[in-house]
C-alpha positions as CSV (number, residue, x, y, z in Angstrom):
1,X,91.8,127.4,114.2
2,X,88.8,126.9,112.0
3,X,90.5,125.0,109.2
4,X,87.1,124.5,107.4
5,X,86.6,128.0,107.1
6,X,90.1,128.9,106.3
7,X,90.2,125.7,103.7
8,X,87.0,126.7,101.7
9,X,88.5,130.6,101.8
10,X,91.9,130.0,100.2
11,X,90.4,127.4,98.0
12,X,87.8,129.7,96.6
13,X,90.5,132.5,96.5
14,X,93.4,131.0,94.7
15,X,90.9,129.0,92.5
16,X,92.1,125.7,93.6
17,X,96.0,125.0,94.7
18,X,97.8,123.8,91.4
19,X,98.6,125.1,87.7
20,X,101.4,125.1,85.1
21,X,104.2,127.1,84.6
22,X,106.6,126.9,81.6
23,X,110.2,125.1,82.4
24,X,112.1,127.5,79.7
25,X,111.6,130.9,81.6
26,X,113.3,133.0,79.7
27,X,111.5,135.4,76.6
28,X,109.5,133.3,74.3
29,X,110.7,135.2,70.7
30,X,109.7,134.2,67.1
31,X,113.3,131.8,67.0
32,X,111.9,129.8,70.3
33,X,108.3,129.5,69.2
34,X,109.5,128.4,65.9
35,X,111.8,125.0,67.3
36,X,109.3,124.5,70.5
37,X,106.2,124.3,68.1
38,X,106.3,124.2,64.3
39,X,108.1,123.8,62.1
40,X,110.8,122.5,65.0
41,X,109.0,120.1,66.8
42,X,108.4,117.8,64.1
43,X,112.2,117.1,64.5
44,X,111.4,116.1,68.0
45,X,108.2,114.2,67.4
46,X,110.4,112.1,64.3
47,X,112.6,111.1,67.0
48,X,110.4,110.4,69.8
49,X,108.1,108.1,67.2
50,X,111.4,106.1,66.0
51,X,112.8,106.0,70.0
52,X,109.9,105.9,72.2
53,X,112.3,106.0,74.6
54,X,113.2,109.5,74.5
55,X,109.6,110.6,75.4
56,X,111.5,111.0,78.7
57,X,114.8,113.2,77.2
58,X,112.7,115.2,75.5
59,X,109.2,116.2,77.5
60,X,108.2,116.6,81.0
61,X,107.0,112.8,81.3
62,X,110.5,112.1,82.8
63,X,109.0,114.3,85.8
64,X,105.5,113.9,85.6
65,X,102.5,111.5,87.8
66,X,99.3,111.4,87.0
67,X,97.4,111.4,90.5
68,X,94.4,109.3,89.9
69,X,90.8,108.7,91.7
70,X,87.1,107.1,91.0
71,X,86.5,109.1,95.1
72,X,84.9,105.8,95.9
73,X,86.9,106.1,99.2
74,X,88.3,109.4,100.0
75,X,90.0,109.9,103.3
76,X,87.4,110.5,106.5
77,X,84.5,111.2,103.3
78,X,84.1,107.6,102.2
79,X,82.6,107.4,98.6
80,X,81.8,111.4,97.7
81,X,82.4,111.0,93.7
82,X,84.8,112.1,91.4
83,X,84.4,115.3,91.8
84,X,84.1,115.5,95.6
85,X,87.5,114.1,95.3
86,X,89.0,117.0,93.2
87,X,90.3,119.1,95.9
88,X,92.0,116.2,97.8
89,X,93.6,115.1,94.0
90,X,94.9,118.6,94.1
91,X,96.5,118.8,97.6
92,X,98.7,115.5,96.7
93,X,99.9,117.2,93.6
94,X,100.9,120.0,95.4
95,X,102.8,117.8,98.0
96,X,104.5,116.5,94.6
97,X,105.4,119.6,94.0
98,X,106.3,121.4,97.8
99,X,108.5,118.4,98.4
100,X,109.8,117.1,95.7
101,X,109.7,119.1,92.6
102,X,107.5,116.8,90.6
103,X,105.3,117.6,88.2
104,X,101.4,115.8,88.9
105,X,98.1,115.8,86.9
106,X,95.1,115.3,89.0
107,X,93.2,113.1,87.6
108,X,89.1,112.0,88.4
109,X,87.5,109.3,86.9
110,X,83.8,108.8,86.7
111,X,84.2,105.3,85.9
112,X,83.7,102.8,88.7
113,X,84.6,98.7,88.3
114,X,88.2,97.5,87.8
115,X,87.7,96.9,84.0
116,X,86.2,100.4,83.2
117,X,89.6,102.5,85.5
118,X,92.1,100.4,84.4
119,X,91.0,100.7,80.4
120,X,90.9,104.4,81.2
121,X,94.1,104.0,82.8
122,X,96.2,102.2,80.2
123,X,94.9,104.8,77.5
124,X,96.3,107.5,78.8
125,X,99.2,106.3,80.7
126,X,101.5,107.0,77.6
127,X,101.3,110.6,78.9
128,X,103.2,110.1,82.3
129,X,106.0,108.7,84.0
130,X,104.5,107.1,86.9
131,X,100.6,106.7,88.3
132,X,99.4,107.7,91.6
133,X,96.7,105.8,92.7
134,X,94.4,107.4,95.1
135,X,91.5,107.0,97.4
136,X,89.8,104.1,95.1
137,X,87.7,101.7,97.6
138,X,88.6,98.5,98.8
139,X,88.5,95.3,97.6
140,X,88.3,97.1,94.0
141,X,91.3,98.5,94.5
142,X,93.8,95.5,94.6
143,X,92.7,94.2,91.1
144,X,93.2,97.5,89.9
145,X,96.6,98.6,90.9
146,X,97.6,94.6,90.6
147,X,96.8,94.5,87.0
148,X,98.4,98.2,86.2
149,X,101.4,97.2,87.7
150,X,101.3,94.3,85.3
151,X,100.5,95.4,82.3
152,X,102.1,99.2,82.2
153,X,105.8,99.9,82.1
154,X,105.8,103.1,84.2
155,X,105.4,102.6,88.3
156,X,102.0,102.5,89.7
157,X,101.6,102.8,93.2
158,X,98.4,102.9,95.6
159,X,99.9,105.4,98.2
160,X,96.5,104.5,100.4
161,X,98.2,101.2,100.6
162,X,101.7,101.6,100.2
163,X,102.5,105.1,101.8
164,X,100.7,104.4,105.2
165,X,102.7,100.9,105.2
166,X,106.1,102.5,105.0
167,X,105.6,105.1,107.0
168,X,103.7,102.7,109.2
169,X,106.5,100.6,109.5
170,X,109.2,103.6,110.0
171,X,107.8,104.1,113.2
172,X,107.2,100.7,114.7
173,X,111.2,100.1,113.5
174,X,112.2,103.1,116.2
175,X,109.2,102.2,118.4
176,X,110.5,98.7,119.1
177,X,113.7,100.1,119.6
178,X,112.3,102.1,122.5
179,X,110.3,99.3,124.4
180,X,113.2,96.8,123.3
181,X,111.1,94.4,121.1
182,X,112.1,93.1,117.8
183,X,108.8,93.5,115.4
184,X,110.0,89.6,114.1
185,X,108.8,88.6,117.7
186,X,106.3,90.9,118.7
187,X,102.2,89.8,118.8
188,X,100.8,92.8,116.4
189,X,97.0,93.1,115.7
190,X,96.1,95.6,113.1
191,X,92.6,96.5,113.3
192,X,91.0,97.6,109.9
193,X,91.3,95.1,107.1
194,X,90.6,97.2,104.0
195,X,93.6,99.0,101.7
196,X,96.0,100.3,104.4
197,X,95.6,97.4,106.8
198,X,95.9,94.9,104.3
199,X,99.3,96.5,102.6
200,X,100.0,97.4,106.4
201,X,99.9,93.8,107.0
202,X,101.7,92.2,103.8
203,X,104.5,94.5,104.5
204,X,104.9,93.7,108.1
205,X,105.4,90.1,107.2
206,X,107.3,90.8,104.0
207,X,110.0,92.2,106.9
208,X,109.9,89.0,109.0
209,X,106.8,90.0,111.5
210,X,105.9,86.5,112.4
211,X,102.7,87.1,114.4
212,X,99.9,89.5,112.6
213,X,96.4,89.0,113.6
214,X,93.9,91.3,111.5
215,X,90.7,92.3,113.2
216,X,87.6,93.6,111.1
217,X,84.4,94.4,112.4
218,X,83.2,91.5,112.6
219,X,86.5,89.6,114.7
220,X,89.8,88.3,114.1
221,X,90.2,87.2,110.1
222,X,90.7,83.6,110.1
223,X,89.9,80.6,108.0
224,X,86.9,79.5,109.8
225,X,85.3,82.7,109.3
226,X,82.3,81.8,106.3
227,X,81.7,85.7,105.2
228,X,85.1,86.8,104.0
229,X,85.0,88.4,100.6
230,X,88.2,87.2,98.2
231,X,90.5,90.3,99.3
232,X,90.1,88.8,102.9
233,X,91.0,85.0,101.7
234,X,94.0,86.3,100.1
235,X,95.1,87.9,103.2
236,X,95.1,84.8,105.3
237,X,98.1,84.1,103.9
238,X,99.9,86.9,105.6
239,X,98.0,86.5,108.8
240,X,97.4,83.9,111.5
241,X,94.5,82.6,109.8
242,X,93.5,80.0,113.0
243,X,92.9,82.2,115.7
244,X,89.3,82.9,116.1
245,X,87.5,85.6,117.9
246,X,86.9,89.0,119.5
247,X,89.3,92.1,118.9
248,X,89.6,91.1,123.1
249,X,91.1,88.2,121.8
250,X,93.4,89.1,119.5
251,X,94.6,92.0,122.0
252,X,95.2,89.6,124.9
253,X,98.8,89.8,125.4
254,X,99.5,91.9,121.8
255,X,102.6,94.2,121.9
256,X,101.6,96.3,119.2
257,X,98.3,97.6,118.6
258,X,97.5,99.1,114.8
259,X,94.8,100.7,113.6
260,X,93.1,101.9,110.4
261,X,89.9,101.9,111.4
262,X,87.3,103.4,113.5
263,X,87.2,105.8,116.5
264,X,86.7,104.6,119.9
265,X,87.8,101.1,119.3
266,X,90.3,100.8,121.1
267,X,89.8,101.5,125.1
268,X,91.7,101.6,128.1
269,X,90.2,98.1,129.1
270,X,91.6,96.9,126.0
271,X,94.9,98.4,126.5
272,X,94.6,96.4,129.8
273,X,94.5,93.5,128.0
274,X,97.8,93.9,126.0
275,X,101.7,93.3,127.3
276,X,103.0,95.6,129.3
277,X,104.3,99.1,127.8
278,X,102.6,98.5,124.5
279,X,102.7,100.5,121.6
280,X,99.7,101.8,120.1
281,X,99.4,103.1,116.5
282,X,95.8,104.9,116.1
283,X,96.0,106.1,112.5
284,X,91.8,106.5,111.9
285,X,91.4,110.2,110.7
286,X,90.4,112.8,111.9
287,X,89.5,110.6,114.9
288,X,91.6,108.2,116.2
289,X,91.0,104.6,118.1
290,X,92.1,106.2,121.0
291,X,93.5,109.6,121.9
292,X,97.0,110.2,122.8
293,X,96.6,111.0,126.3
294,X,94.0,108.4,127.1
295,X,96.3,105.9,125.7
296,X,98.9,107.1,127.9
297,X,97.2,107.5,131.2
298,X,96.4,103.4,130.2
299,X,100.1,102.9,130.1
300,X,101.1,102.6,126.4
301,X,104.4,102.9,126.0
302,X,104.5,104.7,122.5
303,X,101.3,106.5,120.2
304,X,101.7,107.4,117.0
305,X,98.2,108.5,115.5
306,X,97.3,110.0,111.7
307,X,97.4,113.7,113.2
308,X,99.3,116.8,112.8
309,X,98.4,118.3,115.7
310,X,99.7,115.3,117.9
311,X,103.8,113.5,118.1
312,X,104.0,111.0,115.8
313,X,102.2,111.9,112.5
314,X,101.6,108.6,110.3
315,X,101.2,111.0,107.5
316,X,102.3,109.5,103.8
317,X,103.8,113.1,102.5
318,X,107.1,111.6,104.3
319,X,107.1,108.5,102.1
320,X,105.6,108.9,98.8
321,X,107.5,111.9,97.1
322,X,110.9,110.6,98.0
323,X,109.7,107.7,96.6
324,X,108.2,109.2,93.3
325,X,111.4,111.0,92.8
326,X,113.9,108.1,92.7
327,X,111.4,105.9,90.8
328,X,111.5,108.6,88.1
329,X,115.1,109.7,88.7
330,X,116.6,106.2,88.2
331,X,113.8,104.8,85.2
332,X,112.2,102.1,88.0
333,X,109.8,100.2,86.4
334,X,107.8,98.7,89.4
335,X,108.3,99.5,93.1
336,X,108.7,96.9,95.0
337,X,108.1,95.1,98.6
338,X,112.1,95.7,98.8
339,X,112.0,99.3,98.0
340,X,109.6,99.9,101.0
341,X,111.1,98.0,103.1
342,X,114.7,100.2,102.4
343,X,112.5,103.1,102.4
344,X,111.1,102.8,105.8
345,X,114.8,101.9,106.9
346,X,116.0,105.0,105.4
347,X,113.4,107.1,107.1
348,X,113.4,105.5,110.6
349,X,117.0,106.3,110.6
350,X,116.7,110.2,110.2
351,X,115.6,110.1,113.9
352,X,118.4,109.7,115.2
353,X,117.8,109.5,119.0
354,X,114.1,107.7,119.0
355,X,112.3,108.6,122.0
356,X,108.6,108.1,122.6
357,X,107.3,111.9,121.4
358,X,109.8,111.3,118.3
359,X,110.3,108.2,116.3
360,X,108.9,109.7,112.9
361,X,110.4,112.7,111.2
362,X,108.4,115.7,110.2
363,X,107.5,115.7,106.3
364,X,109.1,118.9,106.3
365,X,112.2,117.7,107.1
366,X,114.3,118.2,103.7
367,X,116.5,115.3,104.5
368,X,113.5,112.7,103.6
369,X,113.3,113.1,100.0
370,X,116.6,112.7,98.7
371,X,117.6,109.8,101.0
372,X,114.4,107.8,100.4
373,X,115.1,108.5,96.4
374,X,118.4,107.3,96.8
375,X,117.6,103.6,98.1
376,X,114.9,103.7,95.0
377,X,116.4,102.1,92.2
């Protein structure tokens, strides 16, 4: 299939993906038009300005994310501009919608330091119920969702992070359960030390994983390393920050390899390198570390990779609008290290009989959203 064809065709065609429909569907008549817009909405309006708290009763906030990007660092594009970004902006609003029935703004900022996107931010978060943050370059992009998430009372959530950590974890939950490891005990090296590795990381330990080593291109992240900028000092504390060396290194003896970063890194040499029946998650898109049956034919025990067209799809669509939808459901203020973590639970669970071609559900699985929601309050 030629998707690039078939992508630019319906694009062109439909005019983009998304648009607005109105909630009451039945005849708009003089009476209607008269209490939705004047004189009636001043009623509404009064009681909105003396309770900001209905904002939510009484428009679509209650149900509506604003899907938000600088496209400093959009997905296998790197930094292509705001408005390169549009399209990819669109497509996660219409995952909103598909599976979860929320309502999404796409939103593209051409605005590029941390002060300049979260001023922007703040002014017009008054309009939504949560913020989506996407595809906004690392290190920028931990100031930026840190301070939201401080200083707004809605959720904000970087799903670049946050989504490929849960999802990310999910897997390696039912993957362990196939080789018979625990993940507390298990040597993991994550490979890529930007957004998703770093939240990848964070979240690993925040569920007891005791021995992470992160790998960037220039070796294993540690203390003694003289060229770390300050998103990689703050992540020593989640790794072991006083092993030193190669990515050889860090894989020698690993039982779970994890990547997010570029393809071809890791090879069946490596692989040799690792414990026996490892697991290997290749998540670089659209080319992973390592294909699926190459890492196979090496002897790893489970591959999961960032794919569709390969088992085990890493793909964020299974954790973010399940998530959305009970943080606006239920009024959540912040989502938090524990709602992943109950999240991830809840999802590895749906597979109910893990085996090595299965330990992720499909996104389309209509179980995921309202069980993920649930443990979201």
């Amino acid at each position: 299939m030629d998707y690039d064809t078939l992508a630019l065709d319906l694009h062109k065609q439909h005019g983009g993906k998304i648009t607005t429909r109105l909630r009451d569907t039945d005849e708009l008549d003089k009476t209607k038009l008269s209490a939705y817009y004047t004189p009636g909405v001043a009623a509404v309006s009064k009681a909105i300005a003396d309770d900001p708290e209905k904002l939510r009763d009484y428009t679509w906030t209650h149900n509506l994310v604003a899907v938000i990007s600088d496209g400093s660092a959009v997905l296998g594009l790197g930094n292509i501009g705001p408005r390169g970004s549009m399209p990819v902006m669109e497509g996660k609003s219409l995952l909103f919608k598909h599976f979860a029935d929320i309502d999404s703004v796409p939103i593209i900022l051409d605005v590029h330091t941390p002060d300049e996107i979260v001023a922007t931010i703040k002014a017009i978060a008054p309009s939504f119920g949560a913020i989506n943050l996407e595809d906004i370059a690392s290190p920028q992009c931990f100031e930026i969702e840190e301070r939201l998430k401080a200083e707004l009372p809605i959720p904000v959530f970087h799903d670049d992070q946050h989504g490929t950590a849960v999802v990310t974890l999910a897997g390696l939950i039912n993957a362990t359960k196939i080789t018979g490891r625990s993940l507390q005990d298990s040597k993991i090296v994550v490979v890529g030390a930007g957004a998703a590795g770093t939240a990848i990381i964070k979240l690993l330990r925040h569920y007891g994983a005791s021995r992470v080593l992160a790998v960037d291109s220039h070796g294993i992240v540690s203390r003694n390393r003289t060229d770390l900028n300050d998103a990689k000092r703050l992540l020593l504390e989640h790794v072991d920050a006083d092993t030193d060396g190669s990515l050889e290194d860090a894989l020698t003896g690993a039982d779970i390899f994890i990547g997010v970063s570029q393809p071809g890194v890791l090879t069946p040499e490596l692989i040799a390198k690792m414990a026996n029946d490892p697991i290997v998650f290749a998540l670089a898109n659209p080319t992973p570390e390592i294909m699926p049956d190459v890492a196979r034919q090496a002897g790893v025990a489970v591959i999961a990779t960032g794919r569709s067209d390969f088992p085990n799809q890493v793909n964020n669509a299974i954790a973010f609008p399940g998530i959305f939808r009970g943080a606006l459901d239920n009024n959540v203020r912040m989502i938090t290290d524990e709602h992943k973590i109950a999240a991830a639970e809840v999802i590895a669970n749906l597979v109910q009989n893990p085996s090595p071609e299965l330990i992720i559900p499909s996104p389309f699985d209509e179980r995921i959203v309202p069980a993920v929601a649930d443990v979201i309050r």
